[in-house]
C-alpha distance (Angstrom), angle and dihedral (degrees) to the residues before:
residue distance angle dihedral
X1 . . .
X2 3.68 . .
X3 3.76 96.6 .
X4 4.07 131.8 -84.3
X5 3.38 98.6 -52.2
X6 4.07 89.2 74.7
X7 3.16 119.7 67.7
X8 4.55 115.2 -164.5
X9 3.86 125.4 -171.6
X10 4.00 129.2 179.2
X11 3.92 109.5 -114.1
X12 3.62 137.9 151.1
X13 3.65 121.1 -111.6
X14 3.81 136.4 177.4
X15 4.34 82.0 -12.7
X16 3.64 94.7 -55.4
X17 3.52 140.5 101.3
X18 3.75 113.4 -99.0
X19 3.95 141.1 -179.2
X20 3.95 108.8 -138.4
X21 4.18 109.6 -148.2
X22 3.29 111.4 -165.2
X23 4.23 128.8 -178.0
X24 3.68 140.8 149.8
X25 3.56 111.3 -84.0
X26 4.18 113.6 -81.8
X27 3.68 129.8 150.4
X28 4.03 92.0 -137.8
X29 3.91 85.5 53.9
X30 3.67 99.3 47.5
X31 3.54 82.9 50.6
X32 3.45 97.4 59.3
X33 3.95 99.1 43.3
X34 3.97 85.0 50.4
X35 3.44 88.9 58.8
X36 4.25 95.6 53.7
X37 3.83 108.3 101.9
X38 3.72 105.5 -99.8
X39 4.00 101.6 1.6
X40 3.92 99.0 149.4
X41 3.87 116.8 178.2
X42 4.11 116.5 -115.6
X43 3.90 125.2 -152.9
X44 3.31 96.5 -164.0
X45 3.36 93.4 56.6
X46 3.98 108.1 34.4
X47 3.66 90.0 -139.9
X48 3.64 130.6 82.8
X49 3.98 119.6 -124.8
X50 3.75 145.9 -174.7
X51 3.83 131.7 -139.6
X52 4.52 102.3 -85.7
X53 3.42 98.8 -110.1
X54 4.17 135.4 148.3
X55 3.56 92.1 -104.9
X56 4.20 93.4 61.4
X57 3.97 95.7 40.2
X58 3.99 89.3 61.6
């Protein structure tokens, strides 16, 4: 997706469908998952995810 410093898993969170993205923390990569539509950050997971959808699995 955005090279091998990202790592993305299928999971389910809050009943949906999500994409986990997971890195090692870097200011120019939080910047760029901030700027995916709909990337929200989740505690419970430590990673932050977007809504699994055909757009993200290209």
């Amino acid at each position: 997706m955005h090279g091998e410093e990202w790592t993305v898993e299928p999971a389910r969170h809050r009943d949906a469908d999500v994409l986990l993205i997971r890195f090692p923390y870097d200011r120019a990569q939080l910047k760029r998952v901030r700027k995916l539509p709909g990337a929200r950050w989740s505690r419970t997971k430590k990673a932050w995810y977007v809504r699994d959808n055909a757009h993200y699995r290209q």
